[in-house]
KEDO-799025 format. One line per 5 residues: number of its first residue (from 1); their letters; for each residue x, y, z of N, C-alpha, C. Coordinates in steps of 0.1 Angstrom, whole numbers, plus 5000, padded with zeros to 4 digits. Example, Ala and Ser with C-alpha at 12.3 -4.5 7.8 and 13.67 -1.06 7.14 Angstrom:
1	as	5132:4943:5078:5123:4955:5078:5132:4967:5078; 5128:4978:5071:5137:4989:5071:5129:5000:5079 $
# end
This chain:
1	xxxxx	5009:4988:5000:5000:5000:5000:5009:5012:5000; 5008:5021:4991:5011:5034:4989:5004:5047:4998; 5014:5056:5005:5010:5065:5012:5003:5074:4999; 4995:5079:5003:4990:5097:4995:5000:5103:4992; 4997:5110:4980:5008:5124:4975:4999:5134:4983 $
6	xxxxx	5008:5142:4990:5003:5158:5001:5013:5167:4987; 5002:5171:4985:5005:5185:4979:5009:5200:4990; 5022:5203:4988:5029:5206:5001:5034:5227:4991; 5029:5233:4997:5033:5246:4990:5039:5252:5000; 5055:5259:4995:5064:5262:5007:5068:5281:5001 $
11	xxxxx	5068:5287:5006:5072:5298:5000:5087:5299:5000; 5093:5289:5010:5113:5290:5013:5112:5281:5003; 5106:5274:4996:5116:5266:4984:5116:5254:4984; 5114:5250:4996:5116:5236:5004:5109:5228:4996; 5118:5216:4991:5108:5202:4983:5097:5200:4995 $
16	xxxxx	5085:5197:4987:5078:5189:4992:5082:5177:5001; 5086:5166:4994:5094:5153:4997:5099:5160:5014; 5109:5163:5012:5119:5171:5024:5108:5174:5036; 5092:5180:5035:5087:5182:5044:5078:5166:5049; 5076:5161:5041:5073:5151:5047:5079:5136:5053 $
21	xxxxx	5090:5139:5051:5101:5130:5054:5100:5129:5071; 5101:5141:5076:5104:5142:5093:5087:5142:5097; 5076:5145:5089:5062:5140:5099:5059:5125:5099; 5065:5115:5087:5063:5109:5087:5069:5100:5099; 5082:5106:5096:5091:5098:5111:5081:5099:5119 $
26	xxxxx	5081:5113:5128:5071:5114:5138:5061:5105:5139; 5050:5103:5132:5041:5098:5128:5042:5077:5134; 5056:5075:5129:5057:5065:5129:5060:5059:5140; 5071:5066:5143:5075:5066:5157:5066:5065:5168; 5057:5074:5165:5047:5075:5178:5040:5060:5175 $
31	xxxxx	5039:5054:5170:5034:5041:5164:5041:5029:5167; 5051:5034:5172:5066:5018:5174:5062:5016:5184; 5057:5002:5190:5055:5001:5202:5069:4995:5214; 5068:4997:5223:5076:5001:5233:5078:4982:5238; 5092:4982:5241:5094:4965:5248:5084:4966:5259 $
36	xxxxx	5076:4955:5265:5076:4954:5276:5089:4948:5288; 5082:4958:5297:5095:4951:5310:5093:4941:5317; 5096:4933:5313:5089:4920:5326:5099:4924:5342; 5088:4922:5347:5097:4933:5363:5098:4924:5368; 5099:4908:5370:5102:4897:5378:5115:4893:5371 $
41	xxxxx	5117:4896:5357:5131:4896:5355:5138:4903:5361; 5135:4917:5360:5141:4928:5361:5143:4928:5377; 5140:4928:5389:5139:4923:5400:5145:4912:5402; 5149:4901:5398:5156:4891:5397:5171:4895:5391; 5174:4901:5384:5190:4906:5379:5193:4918:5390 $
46	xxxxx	5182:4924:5394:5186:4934:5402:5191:4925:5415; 5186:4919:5421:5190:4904:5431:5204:4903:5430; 5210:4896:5417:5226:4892:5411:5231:4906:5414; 5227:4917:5407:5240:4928:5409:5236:4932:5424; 5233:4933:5430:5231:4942:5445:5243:4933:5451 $
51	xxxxx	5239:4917:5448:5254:4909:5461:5265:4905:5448; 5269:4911:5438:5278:4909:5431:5292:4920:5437; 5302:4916:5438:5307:4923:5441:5318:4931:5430; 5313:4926:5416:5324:4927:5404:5314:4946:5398; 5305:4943:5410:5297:4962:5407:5310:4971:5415 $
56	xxxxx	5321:4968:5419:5329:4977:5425:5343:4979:5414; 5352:4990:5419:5363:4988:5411:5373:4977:5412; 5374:4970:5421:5384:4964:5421:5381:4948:5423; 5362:4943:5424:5361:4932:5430:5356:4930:5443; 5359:4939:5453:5359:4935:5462:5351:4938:5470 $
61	xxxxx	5342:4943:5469:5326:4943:5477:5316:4950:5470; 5304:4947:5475:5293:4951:5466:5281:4955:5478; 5267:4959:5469:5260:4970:5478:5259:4966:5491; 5254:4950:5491:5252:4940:5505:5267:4945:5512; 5274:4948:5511:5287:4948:5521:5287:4959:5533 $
66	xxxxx	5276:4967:5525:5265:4974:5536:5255:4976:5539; 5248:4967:5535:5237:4965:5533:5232:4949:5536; 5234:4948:5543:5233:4932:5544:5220:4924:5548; 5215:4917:5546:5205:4911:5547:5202:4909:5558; 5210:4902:5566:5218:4893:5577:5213:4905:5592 $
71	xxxxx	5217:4917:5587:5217:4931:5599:5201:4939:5592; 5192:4936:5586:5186:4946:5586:5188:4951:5573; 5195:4950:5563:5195:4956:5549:5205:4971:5558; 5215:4968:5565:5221:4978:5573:5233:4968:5572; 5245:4972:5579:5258:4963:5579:5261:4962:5599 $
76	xxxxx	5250:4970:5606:5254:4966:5621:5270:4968:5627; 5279:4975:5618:5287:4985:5621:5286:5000:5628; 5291:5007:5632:5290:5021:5640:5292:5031:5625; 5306:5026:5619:5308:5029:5606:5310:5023:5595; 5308:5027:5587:5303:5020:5568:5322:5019:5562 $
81	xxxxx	5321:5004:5557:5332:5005:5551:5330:5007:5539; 5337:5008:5532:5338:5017:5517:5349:5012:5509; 5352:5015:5498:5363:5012:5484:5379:5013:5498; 5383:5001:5495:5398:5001:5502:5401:5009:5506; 5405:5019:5496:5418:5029:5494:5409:5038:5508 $
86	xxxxx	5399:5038:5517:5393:5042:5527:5384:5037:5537; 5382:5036:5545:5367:5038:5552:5355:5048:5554; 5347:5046:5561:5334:5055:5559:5336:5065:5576; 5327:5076:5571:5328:5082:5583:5316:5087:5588; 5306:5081:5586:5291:5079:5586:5287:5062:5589 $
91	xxxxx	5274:5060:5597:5266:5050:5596:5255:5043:5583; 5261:5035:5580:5255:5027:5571:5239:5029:5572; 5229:5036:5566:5212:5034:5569:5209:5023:5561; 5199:5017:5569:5192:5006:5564:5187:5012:5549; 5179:4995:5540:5176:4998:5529:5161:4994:5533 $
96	xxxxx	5157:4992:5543:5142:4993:5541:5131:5003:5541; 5122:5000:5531:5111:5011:5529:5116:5019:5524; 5133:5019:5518:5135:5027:5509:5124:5036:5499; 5118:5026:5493:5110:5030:5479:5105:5042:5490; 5102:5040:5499:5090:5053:5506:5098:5066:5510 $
101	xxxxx	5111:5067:5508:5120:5076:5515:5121:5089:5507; 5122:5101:5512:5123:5114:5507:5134:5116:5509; 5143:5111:5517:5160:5118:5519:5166:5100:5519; 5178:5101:5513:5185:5092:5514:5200:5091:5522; 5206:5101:5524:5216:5104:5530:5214:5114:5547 $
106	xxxxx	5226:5105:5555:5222:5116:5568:5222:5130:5568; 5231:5133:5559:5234:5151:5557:5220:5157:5548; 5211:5151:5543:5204:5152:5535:5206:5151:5520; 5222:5148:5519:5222:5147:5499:5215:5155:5492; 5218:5154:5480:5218:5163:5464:5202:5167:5472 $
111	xxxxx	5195:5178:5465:5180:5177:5467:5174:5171:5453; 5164:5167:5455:5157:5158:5447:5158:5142:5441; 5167:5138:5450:5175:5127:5450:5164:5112:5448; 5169:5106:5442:5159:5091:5442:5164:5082:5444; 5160:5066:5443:5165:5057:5444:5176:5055:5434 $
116	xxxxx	5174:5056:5419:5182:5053:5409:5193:5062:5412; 5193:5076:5411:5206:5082:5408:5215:5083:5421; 5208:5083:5433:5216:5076:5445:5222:5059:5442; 5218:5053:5435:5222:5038:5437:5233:5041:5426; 5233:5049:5415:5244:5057:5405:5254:5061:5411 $
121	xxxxx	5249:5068:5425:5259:5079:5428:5268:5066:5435; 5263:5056:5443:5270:5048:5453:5279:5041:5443; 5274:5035:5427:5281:5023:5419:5297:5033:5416; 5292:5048:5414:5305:5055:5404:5312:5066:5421; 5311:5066:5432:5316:5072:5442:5330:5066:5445 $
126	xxxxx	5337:5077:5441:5355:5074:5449:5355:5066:5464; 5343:5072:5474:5348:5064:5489:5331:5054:5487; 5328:5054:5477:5318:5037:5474:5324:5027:5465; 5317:5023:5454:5323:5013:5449:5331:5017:5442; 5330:5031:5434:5341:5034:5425:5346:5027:5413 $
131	xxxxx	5332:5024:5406:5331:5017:5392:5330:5026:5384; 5334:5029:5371:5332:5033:5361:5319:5031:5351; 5311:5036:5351:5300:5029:5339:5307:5024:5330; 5318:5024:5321:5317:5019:5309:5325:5004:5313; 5330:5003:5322:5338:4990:5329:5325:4985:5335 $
136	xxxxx	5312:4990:5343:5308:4985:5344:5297:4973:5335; 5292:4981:5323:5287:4977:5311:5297:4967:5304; 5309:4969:5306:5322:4953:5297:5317:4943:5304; 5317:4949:5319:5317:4931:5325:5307:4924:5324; 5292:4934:5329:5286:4928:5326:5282:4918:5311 $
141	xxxxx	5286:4924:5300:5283:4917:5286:5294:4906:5287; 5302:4904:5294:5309:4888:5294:5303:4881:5309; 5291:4881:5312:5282:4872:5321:5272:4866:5308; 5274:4856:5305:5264:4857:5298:5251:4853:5306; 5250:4848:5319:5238:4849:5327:5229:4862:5326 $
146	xxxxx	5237:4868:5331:5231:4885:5331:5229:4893:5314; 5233:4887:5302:5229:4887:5291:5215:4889:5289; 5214:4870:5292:5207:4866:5292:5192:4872:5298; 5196:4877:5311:5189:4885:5321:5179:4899:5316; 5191:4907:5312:5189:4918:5303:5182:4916:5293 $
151	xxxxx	5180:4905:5287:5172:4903:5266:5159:4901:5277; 5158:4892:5288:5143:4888:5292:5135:4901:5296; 5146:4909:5307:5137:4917:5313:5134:4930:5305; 5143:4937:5297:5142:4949:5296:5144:4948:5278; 5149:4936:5275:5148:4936:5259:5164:4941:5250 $
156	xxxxx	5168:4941:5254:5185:4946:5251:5195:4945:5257; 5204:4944:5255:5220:4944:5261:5223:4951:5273; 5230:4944:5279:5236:4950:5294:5240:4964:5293; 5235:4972:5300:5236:4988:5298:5237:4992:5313; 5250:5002:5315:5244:5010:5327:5232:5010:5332 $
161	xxxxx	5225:5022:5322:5211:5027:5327:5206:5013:5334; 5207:5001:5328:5195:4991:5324:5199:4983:5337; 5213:4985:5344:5219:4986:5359:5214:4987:5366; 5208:4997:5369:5205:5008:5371:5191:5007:5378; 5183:5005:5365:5171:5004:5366:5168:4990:5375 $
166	xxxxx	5178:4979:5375:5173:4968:5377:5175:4967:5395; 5185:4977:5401:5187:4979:5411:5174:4987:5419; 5176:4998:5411:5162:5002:5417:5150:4992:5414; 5150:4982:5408:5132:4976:5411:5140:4964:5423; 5147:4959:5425:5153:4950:5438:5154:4961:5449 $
171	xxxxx	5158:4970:5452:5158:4977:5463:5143:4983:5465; 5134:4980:5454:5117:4988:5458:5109:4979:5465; 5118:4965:5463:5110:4953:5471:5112:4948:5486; 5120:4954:5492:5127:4958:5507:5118:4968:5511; 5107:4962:5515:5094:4968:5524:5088:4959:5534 $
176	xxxxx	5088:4963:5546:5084:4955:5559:5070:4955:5557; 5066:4944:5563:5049:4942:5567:5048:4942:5579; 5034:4952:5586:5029:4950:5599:5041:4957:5606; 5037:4953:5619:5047:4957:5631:5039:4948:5640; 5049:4947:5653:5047:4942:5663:5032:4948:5674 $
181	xxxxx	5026:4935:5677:5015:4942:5683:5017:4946:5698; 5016:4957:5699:5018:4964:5714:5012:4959:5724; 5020:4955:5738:5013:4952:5751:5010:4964:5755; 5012:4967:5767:5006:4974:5777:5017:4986:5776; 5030:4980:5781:5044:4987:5782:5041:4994:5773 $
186	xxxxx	5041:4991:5755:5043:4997:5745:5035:5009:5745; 5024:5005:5750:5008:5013:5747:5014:5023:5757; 5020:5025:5769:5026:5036:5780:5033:5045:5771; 5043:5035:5765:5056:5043:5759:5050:5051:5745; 5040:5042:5736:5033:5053:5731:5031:5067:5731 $
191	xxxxx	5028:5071:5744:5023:5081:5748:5032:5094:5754; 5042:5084:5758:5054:5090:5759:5060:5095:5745; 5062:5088:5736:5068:5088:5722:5060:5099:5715; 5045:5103:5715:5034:5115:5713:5042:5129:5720; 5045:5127:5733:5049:5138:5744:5062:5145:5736 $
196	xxxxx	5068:5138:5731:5082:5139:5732:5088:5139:5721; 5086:5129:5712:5090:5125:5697:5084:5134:5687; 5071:5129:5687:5063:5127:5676:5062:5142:5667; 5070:5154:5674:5076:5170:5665:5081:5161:5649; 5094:5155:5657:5100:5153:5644:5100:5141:5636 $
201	xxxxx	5094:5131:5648:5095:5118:5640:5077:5118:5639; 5074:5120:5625:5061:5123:5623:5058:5114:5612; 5045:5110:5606:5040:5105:5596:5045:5089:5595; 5040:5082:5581:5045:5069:5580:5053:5062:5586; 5066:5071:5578:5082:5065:5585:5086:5070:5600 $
206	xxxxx	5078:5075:5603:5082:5082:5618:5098:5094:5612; 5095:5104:5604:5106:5115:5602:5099:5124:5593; 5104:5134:5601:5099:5148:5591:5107:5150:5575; 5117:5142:5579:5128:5143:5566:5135:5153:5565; 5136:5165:5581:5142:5176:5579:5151:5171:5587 $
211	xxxxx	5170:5181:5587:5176:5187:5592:5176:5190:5607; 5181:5187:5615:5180:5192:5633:5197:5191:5636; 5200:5199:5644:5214:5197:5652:5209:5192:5663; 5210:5181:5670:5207:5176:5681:5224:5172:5693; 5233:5177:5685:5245:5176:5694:5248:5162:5702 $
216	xxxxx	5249:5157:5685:5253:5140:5691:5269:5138:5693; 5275:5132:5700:5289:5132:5703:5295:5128:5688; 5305:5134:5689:5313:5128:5677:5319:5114:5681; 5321:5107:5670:5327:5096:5673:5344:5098:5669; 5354:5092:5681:5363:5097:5679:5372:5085:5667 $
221	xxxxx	5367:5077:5661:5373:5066:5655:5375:5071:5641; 5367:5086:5638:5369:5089:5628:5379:5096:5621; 5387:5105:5636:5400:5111:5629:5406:5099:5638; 5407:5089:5644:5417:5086:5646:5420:5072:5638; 5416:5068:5630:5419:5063:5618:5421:5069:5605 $
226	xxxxx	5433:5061:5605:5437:5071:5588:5433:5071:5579; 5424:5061:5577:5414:5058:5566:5401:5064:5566; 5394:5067:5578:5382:5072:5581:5387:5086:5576; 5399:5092:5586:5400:5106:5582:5404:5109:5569; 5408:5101:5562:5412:5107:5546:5398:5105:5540 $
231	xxxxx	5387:5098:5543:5379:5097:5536:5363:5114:5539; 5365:5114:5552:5360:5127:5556:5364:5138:5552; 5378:5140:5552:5385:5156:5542:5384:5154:5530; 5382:5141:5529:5378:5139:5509:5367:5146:5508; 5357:5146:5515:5343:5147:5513:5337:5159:5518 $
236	xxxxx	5345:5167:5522:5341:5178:5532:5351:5189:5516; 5361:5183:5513:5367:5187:5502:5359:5186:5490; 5352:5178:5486:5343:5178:5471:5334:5187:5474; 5327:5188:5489:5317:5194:5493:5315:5216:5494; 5329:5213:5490:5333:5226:5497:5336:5235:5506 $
241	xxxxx	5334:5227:5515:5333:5231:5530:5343:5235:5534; 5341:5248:5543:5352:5257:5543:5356:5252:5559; 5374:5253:5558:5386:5247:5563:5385:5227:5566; 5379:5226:5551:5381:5210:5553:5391:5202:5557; 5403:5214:5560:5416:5203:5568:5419:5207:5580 $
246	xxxxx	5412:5214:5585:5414:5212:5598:5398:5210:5610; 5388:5211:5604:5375:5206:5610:5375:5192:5615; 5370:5194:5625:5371:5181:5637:5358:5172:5636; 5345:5182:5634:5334:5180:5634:5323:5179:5622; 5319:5166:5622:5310:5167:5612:5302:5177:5608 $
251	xxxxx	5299:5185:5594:5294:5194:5592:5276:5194:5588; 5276:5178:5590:5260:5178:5585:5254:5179:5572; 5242:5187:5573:5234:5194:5561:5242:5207:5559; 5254:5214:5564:5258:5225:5559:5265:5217:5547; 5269:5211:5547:5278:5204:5527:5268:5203:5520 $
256	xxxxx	5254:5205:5520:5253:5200:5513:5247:5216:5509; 5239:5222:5516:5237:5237:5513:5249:5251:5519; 5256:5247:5525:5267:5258:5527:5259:5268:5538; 5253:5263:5540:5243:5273:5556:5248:5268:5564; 5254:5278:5572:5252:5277:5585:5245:5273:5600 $
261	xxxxx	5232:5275:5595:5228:5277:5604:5221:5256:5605; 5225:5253:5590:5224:5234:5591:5237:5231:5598; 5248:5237:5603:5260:5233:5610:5258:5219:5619; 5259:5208:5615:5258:5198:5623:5245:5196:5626; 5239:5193:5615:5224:5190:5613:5224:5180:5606 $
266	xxxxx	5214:5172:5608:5212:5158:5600:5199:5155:5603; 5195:5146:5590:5182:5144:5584:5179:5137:5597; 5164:5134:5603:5156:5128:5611:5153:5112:5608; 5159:5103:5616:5160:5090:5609:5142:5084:5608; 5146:5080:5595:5129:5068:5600:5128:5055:5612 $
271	xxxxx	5119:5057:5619:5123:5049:5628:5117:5027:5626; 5112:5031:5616:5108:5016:5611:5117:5007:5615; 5114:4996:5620:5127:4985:5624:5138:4991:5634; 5134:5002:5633:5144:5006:5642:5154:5000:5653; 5140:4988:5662:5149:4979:5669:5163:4969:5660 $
276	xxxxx	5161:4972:5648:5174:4957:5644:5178:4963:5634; 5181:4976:5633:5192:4980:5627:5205:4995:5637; 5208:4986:5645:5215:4993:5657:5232:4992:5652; 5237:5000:5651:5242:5008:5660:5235:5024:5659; 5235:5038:5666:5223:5044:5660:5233:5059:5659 $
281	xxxxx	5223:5067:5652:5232:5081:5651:5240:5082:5635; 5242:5090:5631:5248:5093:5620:5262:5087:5621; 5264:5087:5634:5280:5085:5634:5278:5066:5646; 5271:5064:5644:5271:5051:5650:5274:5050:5663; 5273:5063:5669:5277:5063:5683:5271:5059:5696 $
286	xxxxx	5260:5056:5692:5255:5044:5703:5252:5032:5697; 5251:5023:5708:5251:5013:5702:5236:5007:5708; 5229:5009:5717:5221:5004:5716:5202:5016:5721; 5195:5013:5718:5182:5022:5719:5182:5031:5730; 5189:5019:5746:5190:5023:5756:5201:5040:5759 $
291	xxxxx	5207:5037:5747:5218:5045:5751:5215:5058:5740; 5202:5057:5734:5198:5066:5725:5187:5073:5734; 5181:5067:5739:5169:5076:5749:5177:5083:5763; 5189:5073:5768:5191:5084:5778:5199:5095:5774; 5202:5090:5762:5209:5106:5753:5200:5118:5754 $
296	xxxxx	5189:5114:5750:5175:5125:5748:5174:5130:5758; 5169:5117:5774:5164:5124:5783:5172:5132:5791; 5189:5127:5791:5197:5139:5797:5194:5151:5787; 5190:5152:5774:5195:5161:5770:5180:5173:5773; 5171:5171:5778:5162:5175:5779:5146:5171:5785 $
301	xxxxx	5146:5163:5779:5130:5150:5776:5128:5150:5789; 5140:5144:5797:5138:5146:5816:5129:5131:5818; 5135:5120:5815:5126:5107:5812:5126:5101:5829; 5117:5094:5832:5122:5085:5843:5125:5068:5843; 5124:5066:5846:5135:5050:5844:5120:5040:5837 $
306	xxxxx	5105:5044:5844:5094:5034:5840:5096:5044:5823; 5094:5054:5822:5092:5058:5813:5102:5060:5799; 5113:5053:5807:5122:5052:5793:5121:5039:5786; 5115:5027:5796:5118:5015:5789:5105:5014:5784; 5090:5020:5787:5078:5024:5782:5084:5024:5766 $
311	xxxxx	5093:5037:5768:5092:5046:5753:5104:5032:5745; 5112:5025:5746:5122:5014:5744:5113:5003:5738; 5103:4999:5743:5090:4989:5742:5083:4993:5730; 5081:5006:5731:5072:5014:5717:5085:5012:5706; 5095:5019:5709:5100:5017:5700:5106:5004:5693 $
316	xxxxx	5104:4993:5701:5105:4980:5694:5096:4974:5688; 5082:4980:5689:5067:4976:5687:5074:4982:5673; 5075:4990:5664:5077:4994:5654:5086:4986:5642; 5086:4974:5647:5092:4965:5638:5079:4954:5633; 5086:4953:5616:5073:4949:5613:5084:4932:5607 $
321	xxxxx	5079:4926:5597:5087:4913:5589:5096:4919:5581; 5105:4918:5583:5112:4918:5570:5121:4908:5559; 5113:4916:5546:5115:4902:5532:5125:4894:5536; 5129:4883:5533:5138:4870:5534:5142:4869:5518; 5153:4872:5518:5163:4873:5505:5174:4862:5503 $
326	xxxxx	5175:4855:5496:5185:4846:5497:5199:4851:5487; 5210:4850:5494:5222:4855:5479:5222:4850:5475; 5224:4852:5461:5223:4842:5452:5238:4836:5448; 5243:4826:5438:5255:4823:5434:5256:4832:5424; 5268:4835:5423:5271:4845:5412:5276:4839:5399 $
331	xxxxx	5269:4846:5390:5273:4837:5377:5289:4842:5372; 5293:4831:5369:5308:4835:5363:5308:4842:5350; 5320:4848:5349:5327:4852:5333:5325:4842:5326; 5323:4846:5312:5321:4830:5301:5325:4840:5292; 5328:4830:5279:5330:4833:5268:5319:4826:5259 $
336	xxxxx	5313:4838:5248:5304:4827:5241:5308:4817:5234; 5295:4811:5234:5298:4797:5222:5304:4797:5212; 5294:4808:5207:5302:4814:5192:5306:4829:5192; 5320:4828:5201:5322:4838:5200:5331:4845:5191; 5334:4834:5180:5338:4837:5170:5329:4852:5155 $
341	xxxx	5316:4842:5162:5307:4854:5156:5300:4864:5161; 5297:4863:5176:5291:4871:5183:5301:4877:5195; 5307:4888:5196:5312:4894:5205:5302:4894:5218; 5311:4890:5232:5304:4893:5243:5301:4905:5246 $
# end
């Protein structure tokens, strides 16, 4: 079947032909229909890369290495270890109920931040994995598992983006059900947790998602390791932050907006699960709940002994199931069959 002749009158000169060449694209285009994504693939390769550890530069750990199943989709460290050449000088946050999160970092991060370009920022980060996308994209195309993976779910070849994408639908699936049903204790501490809490730790996740200086102790393991502290002046250095070599103290939400008045401010944690992902604080400096409320109540709250383990009970009532993930084996390097004719 033959399109119509469009009689096309131009006053610039322009062939006819010439003008209908680019509607017709259009035209057609809007008419190509789109792969589907099968998202149980895509959710299943996201599985393989999250505990692969060949998502780093050198091999040697991957997202699980803080993130662990095992602790809470947390690593149950004070501090986050990171790419060799450093350590972390922050606490590892859990990955649950991610998908539901408005802030992803303690200092508050980039604004407008998501799951994907945070899980970008962690693959390509000097003190995270410190992969390259286009190293990352080689290796994957010699798995042919994950080939494989990529043709089912998304319809094409191992891609960054397509990384990417597959990480964020595995991390959207790390959502708790329920919580624990409150006794009596809980139901006290409740009310205590309304009195006292409930300003900042508000809504779903229990957090406003804002900023507070609450004057948590520094942890001293951070300059006194040489690896923590070269990784802190690194990052107080990208950040801009003014006298990043000689600042003792974490600067918060000021790196990330240059305010002042965020000086040692950090985002309001969600309290979900809260009981089993301990150690607590930006800087992992307590280690256990107990040692987080009498923080508060010296620091003000004015708690009494019935009413701290009240509010300790409430806050362990806030644990719901969380998903059962198994690691998977990791599929090896291969070379294809015919790889004479088909490049991996």
């Amino acid at each position: 079947m033959s399109l119509p002749s469009i009689s096309v009158r131009s006053g610039l000169g322009i062939a006819p032909t010439l003008l209908l060449v680019p509607f017709f694209t259009l035209l057609l285009d809007g008419c190509t229909p789109q792969p589907q994504v099968d998202q149980d693939a895509l959710v299943e390769l996201g599985t393989y890369l999250f505990f692969d550890n060949r998502l780093s530069g050198d091999a040697s750990i991957s997202c699980a290495t803080c993130h662990d199943p095992d602790h809470a989709w947390a690593d149950g460290t004070a501090l986050s270890q990171t790419y060799p050449a450093a350590d972390g000088f922050r606490n590892s946050k859990s990955l649950l109920n991610v998908s539901q999160r408005s802030n992803y970092y303690w200092d508050g991060g980039p604004a407008g931040a998501s799951v994907a370009n945070v899980t970008a920022e962690m693959i390509g980060g000097k003190l995270f994995l410190n992969l390259n996308d286009r190293l990352l994209t080689e290796r994957l195309k010699q798995i042919p598992a994950y080939v494989d993976l990529f043709e089912q779910s998304l319809a094409e070849i191992p891609s960054y983006e397509g990384a990417i994408r597959a990480l964020e639908a595995f991390q959207n699936t790390l959502t708790t059900q329920g919580s624990t049903p409150m006794g009596e204790t809980a139901q006290r501490g409740s009310a205590v947790f309304e009195s006292n809490c409930a300003s900042c730790h508000s809504g779903e996740g229990y957090t406003d998602g804002l900023p507070h200086a609450m004057r948590v102790p520094e942890n001293p393991d951070i300059t006194a390791d040489p690896l923590r502290h070269t990784a802190f002046r690194l990052y107080l250095k990208d950040h801009n932050v003014p006298d990043h070599m000689s600042l003792r103290e974490d600067p918060g939400h000021l790196a990330q907006t240059g305010d002042e008045r965020h000086r040692a401010a950090f985002i309001t944690p969600d309290l979900r699960q809260v009981a089993d992902t301990a150690p607590y604080m930006h800087n992992g400096i307590f280690d256990t709940l107990d040692d987080v409320v009498a923080f508060y109540s010296d620091g003000g709250m004015d708690l009494s002994l019935e009413e701290s383990s009240d509010l300790i009970a409430f806050l362990e009532s806030l644990s719901g199931t969380i998903p059962h993930i198994e690691e998977p084996e990791m599929p090896p390097y291969e070379v294809s069959q015919n790889w004479a004719e088909v490049s991996n």
